[in-house]
N, C-alpha and C positions, 0 to 999 in steps of 0.2 A: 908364787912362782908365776913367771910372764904366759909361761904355756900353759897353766892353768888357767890363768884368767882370760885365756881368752876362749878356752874348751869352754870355761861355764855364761860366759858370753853369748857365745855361739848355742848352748843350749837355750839360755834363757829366750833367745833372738826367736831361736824356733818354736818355744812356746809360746810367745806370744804371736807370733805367727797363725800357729794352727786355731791359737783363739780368738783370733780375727776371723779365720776361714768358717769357724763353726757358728759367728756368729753372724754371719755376710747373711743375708737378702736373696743375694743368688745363688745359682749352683759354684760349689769349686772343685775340680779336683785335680789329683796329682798324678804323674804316668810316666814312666820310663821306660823308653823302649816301646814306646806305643803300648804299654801296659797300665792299667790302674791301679797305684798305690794307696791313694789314701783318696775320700771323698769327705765333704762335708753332708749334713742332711737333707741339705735344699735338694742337694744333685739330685740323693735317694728319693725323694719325693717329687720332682721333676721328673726322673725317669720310672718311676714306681716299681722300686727295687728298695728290699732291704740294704741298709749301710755296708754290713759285711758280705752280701752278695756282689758288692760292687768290687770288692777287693781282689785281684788276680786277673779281670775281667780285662779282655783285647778292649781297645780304645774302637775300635771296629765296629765290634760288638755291637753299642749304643749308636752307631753311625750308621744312615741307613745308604743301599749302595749306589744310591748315585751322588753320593758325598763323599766316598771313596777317596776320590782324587784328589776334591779340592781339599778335604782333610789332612791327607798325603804329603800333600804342596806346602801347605802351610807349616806344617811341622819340618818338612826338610829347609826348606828355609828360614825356619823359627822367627816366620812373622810376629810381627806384635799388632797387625791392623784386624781392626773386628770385621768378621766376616760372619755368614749367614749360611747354615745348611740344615737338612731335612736329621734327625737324630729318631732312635727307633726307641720305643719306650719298650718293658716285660712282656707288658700284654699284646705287641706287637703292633700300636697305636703311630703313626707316624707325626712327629710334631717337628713344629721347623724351631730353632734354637740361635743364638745371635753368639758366638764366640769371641772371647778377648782373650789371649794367651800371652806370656811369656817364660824365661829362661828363670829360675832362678833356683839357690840353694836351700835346699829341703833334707832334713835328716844328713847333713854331713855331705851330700851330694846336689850336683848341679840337675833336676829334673825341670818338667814341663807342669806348669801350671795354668791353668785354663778358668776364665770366668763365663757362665753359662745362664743366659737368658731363656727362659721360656715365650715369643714373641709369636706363637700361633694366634692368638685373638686378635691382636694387633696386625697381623698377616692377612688374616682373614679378612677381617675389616678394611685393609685396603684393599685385597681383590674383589669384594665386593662395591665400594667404592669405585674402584676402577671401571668395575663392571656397568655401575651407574652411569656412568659419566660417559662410557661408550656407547651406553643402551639407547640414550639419550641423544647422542651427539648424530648430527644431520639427518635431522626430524622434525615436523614441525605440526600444528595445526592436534587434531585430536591424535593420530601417532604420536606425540610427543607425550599426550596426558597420559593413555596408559602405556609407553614405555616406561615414562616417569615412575607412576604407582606399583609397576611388576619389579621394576629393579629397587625402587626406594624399600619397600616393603622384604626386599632380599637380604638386602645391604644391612636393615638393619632389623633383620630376626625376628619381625613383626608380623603378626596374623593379616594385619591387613593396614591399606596404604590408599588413601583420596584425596584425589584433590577438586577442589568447588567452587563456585563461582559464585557471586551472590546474585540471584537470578535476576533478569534486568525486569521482567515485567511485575515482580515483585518482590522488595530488597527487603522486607521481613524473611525470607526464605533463600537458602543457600542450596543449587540442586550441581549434583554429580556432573564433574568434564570423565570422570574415569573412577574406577576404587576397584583395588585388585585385594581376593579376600580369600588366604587359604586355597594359592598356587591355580585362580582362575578370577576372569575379570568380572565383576558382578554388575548387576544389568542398572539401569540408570535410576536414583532417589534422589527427592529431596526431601528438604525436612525444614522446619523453622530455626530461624538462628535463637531467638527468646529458648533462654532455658537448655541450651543445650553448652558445651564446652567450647563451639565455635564462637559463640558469642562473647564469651570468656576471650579469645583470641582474638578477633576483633575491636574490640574496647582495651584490652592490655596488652595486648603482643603476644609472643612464645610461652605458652603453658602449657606446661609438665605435670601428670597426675598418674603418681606411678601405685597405681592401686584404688580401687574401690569409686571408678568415676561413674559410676552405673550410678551409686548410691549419690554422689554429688550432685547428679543431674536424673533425677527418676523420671523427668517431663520428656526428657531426647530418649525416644521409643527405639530410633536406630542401634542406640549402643547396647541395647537389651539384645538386638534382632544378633547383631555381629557378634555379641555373647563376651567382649573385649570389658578387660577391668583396667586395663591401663593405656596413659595419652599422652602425645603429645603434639600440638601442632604451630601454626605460626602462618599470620595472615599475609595476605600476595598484594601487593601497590600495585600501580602503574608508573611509571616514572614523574607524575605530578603528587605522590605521597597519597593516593585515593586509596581506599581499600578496594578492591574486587574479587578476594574470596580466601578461602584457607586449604594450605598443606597439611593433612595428619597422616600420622600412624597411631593404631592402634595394637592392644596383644590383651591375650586371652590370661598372661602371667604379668611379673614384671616387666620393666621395658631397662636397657643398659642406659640410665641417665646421664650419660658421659660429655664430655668435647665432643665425641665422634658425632655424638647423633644429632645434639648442636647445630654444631658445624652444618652438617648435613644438611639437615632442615633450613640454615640459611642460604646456600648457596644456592638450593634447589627451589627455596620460593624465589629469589630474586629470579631467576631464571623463567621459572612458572610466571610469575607477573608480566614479564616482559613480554611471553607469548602470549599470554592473554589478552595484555594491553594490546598487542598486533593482530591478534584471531579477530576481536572488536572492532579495530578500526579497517580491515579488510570487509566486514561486512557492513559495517558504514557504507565504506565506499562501493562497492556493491549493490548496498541499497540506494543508495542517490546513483549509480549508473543507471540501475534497472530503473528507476524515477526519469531521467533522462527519457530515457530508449521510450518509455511510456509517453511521454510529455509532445518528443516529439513526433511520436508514432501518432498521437490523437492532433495534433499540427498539422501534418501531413493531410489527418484525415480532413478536420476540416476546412482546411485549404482549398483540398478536392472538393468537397462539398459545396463551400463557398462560389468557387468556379463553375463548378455546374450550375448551380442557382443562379446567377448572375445569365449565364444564357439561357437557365429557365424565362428567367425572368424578361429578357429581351423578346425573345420567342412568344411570352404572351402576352406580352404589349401587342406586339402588331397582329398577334392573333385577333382579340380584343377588339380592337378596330375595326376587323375584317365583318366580327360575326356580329360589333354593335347592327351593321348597315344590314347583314344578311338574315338575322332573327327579328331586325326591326320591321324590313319592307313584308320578312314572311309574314310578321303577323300584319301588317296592313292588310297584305292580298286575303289574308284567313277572315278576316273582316267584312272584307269587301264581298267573299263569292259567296254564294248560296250554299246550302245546305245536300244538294242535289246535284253540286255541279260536280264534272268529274275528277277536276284535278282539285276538289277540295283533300280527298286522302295524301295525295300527292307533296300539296303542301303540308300539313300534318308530319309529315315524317321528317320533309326538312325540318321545319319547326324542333320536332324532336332530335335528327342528329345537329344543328345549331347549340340546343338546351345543352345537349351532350356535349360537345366540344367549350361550350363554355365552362361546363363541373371541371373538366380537365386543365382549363387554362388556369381555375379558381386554385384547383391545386397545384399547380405549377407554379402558383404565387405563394400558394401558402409555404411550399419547400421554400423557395429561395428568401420567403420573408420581406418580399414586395407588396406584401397586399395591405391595405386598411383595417385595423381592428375598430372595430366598436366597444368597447369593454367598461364591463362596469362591476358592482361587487355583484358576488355569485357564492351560491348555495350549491358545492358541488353533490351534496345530497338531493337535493332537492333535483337536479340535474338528470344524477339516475336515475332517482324512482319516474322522472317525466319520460325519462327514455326506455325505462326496461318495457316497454310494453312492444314498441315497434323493433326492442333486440329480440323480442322470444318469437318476434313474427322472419326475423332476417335470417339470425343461428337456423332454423329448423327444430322440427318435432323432436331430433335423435338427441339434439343440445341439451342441456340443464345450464340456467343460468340461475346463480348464488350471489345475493350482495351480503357485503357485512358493513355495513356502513355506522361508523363514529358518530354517536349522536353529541358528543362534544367536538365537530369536527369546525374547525376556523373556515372566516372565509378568504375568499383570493381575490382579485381582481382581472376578468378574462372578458374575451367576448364568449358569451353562452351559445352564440352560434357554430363558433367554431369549437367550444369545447366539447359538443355534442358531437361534432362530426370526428373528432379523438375519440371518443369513446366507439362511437359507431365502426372507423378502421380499425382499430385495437380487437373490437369486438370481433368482426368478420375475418382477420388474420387471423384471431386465436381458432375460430371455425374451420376456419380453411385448416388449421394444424391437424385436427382430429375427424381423422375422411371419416372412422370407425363412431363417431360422436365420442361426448365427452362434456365434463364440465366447466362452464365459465366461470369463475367466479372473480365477481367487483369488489373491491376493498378501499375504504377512504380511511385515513388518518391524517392526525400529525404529528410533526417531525421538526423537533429541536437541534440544529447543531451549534454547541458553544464552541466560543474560541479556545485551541491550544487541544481539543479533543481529535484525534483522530476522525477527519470526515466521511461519514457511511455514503456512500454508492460517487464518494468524490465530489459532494456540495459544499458550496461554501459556507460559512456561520452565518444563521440564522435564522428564521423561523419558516415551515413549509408547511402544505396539506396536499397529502399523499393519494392521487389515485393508482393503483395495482388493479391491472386486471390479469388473471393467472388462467394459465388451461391445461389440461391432463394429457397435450397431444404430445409428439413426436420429439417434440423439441430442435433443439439446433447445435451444429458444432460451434467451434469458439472462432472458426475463416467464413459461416455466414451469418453468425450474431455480427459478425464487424465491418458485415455490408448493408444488411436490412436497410438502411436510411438512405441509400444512397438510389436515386432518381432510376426509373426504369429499371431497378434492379429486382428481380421477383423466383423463386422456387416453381413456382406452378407450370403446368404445362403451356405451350403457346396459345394465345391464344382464350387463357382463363383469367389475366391479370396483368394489370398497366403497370405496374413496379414504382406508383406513385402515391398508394396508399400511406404506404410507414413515410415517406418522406414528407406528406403533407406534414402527417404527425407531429415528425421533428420541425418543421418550420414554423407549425402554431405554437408548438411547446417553448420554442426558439423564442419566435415573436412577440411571446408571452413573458417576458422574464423568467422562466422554468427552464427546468432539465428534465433529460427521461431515462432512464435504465433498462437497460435489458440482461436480464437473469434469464438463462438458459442453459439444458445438458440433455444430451442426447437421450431418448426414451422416457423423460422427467419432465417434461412439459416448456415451458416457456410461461416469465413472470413479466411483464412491463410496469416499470413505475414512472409514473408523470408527479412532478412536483412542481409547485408555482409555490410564489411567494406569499408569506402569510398575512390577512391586511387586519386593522383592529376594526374596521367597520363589520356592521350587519347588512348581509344579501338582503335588498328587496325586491316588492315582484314586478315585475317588466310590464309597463302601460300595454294595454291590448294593441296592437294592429287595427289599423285605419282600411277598412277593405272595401267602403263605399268609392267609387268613382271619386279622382280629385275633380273640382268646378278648376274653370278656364280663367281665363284671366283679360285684362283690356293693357298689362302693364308693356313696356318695352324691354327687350332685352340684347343684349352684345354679346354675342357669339364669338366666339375665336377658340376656332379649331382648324390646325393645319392638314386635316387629310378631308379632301373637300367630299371625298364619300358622306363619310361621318357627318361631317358640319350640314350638308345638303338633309341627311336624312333628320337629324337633330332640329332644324331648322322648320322642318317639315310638321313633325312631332310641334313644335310652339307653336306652330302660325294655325295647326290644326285648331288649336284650343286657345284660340283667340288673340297672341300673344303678339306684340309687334318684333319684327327679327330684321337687327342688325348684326350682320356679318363679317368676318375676318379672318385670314387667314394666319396672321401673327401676329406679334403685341405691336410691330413697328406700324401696321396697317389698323390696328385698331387706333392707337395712338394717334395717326393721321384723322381718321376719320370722329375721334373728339375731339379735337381742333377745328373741325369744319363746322361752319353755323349751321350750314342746314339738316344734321344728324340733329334727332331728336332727343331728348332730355333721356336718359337708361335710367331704368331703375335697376336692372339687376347685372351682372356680368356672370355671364356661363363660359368657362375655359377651360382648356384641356391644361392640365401641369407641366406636362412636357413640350415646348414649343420651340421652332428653331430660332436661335438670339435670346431675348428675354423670353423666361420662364411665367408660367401663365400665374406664379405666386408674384413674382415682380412686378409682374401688368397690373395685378390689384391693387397694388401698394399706389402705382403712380396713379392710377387711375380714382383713389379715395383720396387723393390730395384734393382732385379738382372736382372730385363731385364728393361731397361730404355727404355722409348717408349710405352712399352707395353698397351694396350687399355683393355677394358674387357664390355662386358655384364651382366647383372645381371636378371635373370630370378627368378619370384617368387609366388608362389599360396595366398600368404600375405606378407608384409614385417617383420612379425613375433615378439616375444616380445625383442626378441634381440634392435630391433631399439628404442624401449622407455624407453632405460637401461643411458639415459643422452648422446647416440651417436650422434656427427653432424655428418653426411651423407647425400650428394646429389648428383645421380648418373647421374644426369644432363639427354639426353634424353637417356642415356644407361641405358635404362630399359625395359622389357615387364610382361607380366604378364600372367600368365597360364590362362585358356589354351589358346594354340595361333597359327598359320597356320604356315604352312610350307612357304607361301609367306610371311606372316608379319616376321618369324624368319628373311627367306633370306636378306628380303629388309634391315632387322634392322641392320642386322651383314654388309652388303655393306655398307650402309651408313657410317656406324664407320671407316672403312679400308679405305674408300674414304676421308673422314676427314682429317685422319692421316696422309695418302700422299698429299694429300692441305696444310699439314702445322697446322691443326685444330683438335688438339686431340681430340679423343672423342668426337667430332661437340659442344665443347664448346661454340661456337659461336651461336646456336640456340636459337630461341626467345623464346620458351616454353620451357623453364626448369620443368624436374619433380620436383615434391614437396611430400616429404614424408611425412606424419601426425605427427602432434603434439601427443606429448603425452595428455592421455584421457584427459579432463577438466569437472568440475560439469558445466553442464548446467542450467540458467538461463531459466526461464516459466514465 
């Protein structure tokens, strides 16, 4: 019959129906009247309720109440779109649930049928996620590293969460930007990448070890410390594909080795690299500003310095001049008067404030790097021990002076006269430091810098021999360590110091091809290091000193000196000691007067350097055209800026320097004539060759 078959239709329809529902995946169940008719297992087990507990049960019931409404709404409108609310499990556990409903015939009637996910994990996991990506979001620099580790570490139910950097000073080792460990941030580590899991990560990308990585890597001491059996991390680029360090999490259990955590992990190294890439290059820049700011702070400096020198230097030129004429006649008149007469004291003391104003203009030359070196190789050892005896007479009884002198110490190439008087000022400032006494102690070495190494105290590549001398006094702040050198500038009360000792320093050390350092910190004393260049010869010992009387002479000589002081008294000085003296006031009037026949044949030429028109190095040049042989002296209160105009000159030992004695003159001018009749112009054969200064250079602090 037609109404039969379609009754057993209709049953059949529903049994197979209900045997779909029991065999679903998800929750299902059935409700009329907002009542529960029928459930499958899933549901029971979803909501942790017995099957037949769920039977008669309000639709409510399982609904927790702020789903109320939107549960409500849905069923009076007998939606069909999935929607999402909070559902209340037996044990009164609140789980969020994903619903699909519709209308359809069940047991002979039109009821509500509903599809029921459990999506709390999945839930959670995005507001943790979310939570990340807020935690993180407008942050930067080290707030960003442990926002990153506190929330990654959330997100994804991990004991603990690092991230690392492969450290720049050494890329065997990876050390902590942050690692958050069991809900607090743990303080900074590193560790070797060899042998641990990072390394692993670095070499193959994203590795996952969900269990027993203690045991895979027994060497990485860290994942002992963190107590974590399970890993996963994944290394951080730059945007040139570089490596610069790794993202992990770690856990004490397993870890959920899913998409989520994936994912995770990738979006958040990219993210991490990119900050790192930019943390780095801010400090770059950075550090070439602060290089800058350094570069031309020492520029500046010496600039300044440079400028003052230069009116040092002017200042004792004509000083020079003043006190060749005034130390000369003294000592004539000291000569001349008796033993008993009364104003032999008198002169005596000029004599002695003349000496003295000369020390001063000497150093005046030395700052500004005008004066004349004599230099030859030298035994900076050898140097101390000659000096420590007149240092233990200078420091005083209260002082202790200490050398520790390098018996493989190289040699340098200096004048020994002026490197003594370095030691000497060095020596007396560090005295001055310690009113209470205190130790000196002298130190020589040397000092290698290769190229591409970071250079110690800012020297450039190459070989150095090191004097330090250190002392236990007061020391200095870091606003008058960065004036010491600077001319007149001094600590002491008025009255106790010229403020030209350290800057002599600097201008022999200058003068010298060298640099000097100064180490200092308040109540820690104060260390100076002088460095010269390292030479491959051996220091030999210095000919003795000539101290018998120079003999006179019958030879002729041409004078040409513009300050007719000077020339009158120099003049004087020759004709004393036999000498014939032709006179000039410049190179145009000397030059006239070799043109005239009746000047007599010169043997020698005495000239000041500095001259108005042609310079007194020019005048010799024209003047050995016409007289072949001819020799010359060069007298000079500076060598003036004539010489750093790109001139080679070296006057070899024919040179003196204002002001200077009537026996230094003689001896100077014999020596030369002596030469010349040996066969030996101008004692070119002398082992100390003068050395005229480089032009000025920026110095290096």
């Amino acid at each position: 019959m037609p109404g039969l078959k379609v009754t057993d239709a209709s049953v059949e329809s529903e049994e197979r129906f209900r045997a779909l529902a029991e065999a679903a995946w998800e929750g299902i169940l059935f409700s009329r009247d907002g009542v529960i008719i029928d459930a499958n297992p899933q549901l029971a087990a979803i909501l942790g309720y017995e099957r037949r507990e769920l039977m008669g049960l309000p639709m409510l019931d399982v609904v927790a109440p702020g789903s109320h409404a939107a549960v409500l709404r849905a069923a009076r409108l007998a939606s069909t779109e999935a929607h999402e609310h909070q559902a209340i499990k037996k044990d009164g556990t609140i789980i969020t649930v994903e619903v699909r409903a519709q209308t359809v015939r069940y047991r002979g009637e039109l009821v509500r049928m509903a599809a029921v996910r459990d999506i709390t994990e999945r839930t959670r996991a995005s507001e943790r996620r979310r939570a990340l990506v807020a935690g993180t979001a407008g942050v930067s620099g080290q707030h960003f590293f442990r926002s990153l580790t506190k929330h990654l570490a959330r997100a994804l139910e991990a004991k603990c969460a690092y991230v690392g950097e492969i450290h720049p000073a050494d890329p065997t080792r990876i050390r902590s930007l942050s690692a958050w460990v069991v809900d607090c941030y743990a303080p900074a580590f590193e560790f070797a990448i060899a042998g641990s899991p990072s390394g692993e990560v670095l070499t193959h990308g994203l590795r996952c070890y969900d269990g027993g990585v203690m045991d895979a890597f027994p060497a990485d001491t860290t994942l002992s410390v963190l107590g974590v059996s399970s890993y996963a991390g994944i290394p951080l680029h730059d945007t040139a594909g570089a490596a610069l360090g790794v993202l992990a999490v770690a856990h004490d259990g397993p870890l959920r080795l899913d998409d989520n955590l994936v994912s995770t992990l990738r979006v958040f190294a990219a993210r991490a690299g990119v900050e790192l890439e930019r943390i780095r290059a801010d400090g770059q820049r950075r550090h070439a500003e602060a290089e800058i700011l350094t570069l031309e702070a020492q520029l500046r400096h010496s600039q300044k310095l440079e400028a003052v020198g230069q009116l040092a230097g002017g200042i004792a030129h004509d000083f020079n001049n003043l006190l060749t004429v005034i130390n000369g006649y003294c000592e004539r008149l000291l000569v001349s008067v008796n033993e008993t007469d009364a104003t032999k004291g008198d002169l005596e003391l000029i004599h002695k404030a003349g000496q003295r104003a000369a020390g001063l203009t000497r150093q005046l030359l030395a700052f500004s790097r005008r004066q004349v070196l004599q230099p030859r190789v030298i035994d900076l050892n050898a140097i101390v021990t000659d000096i420590q005896r007149i240092l233990a007479r200078v420091i005083g009884e209260q002082n202790t002076v200490i050398t520790a002198l390098d018996p493989a110490l190289g040699s340098a190439e200096a004048d020994p006269g002026q490197i003594e008087q370095v030691i000497m000022n060095l020596a007396i400032n560090a005295r001055d430091a310690m009113a209470d006494g205190g130790t000196i102690t002298i130190q020589t070495g040397n000092l290698t810098v290769a190229d591409g190494e970071p250079p110690p105290f800012h020297l450039r590549p190459g070989h150095y021999v090191m004097l330090a001398i250190r002392d236990t006094g007061d020391g200095m702040d870091a606003g008058t360590a960065a004036r010491i050198f600077e001319p007149f500038f001094t600590t002491k009360d008025a009255g106790k110091g010229t403020g030209l000792g350290l800057s002599t320093v600097y201008g022999i050390v200058a003068q010298s091809g060298g640099d000097i350092d100064v180490e200092s910190e308040v109540g820690a004393g104060t260390t100076m290091r002088v460095f010269l260049p390292r030479v491959a010869m051996r220091a030999t010992a210095s000919p003795a000193a000539m101290m018998a009387p120079p003999p006179g002479g019958h030879e002729t000589v041409l004078l040409v000196e513009d300050e007719a002081f000077v020339r009158e008294l120099v003049g004087q000085f020759l004709q004393a000691s036999g000498y014939t003296v032709v006179e000039a006031s410049c190179a145009e009037d000397a030059l006239r007067l070799m043109s005239d026949p009746a000047t007599p044949r010169i043997d020698l030429l005495v000239t000041d350097v500095v001259l108005p028109g042609l310079n007194g190095v020019r005048l010799a040049e024209r003047l050995k055209t016409q007289l072949p042989g001819l020799e010359a002296l060069y007298i000079s209160g500076y060598p003036g800026d004539a010489m750093f105009r790109g001139e080679v000159f070296d006057p070899g030992p024919a040179f003196l320097a204002k002001p200077f004695t009537r026996h230094v003159l003689t001896q100077k001018v014999r020596e030369i004539l002596n030469a010349r009749q040996a066969g030996d112009p101008a004692g070119r054969s002398c082992p100390s060759p003068a050395k005229w200064p480089a032009p000025p250079a920026s110095r290096l602090m």
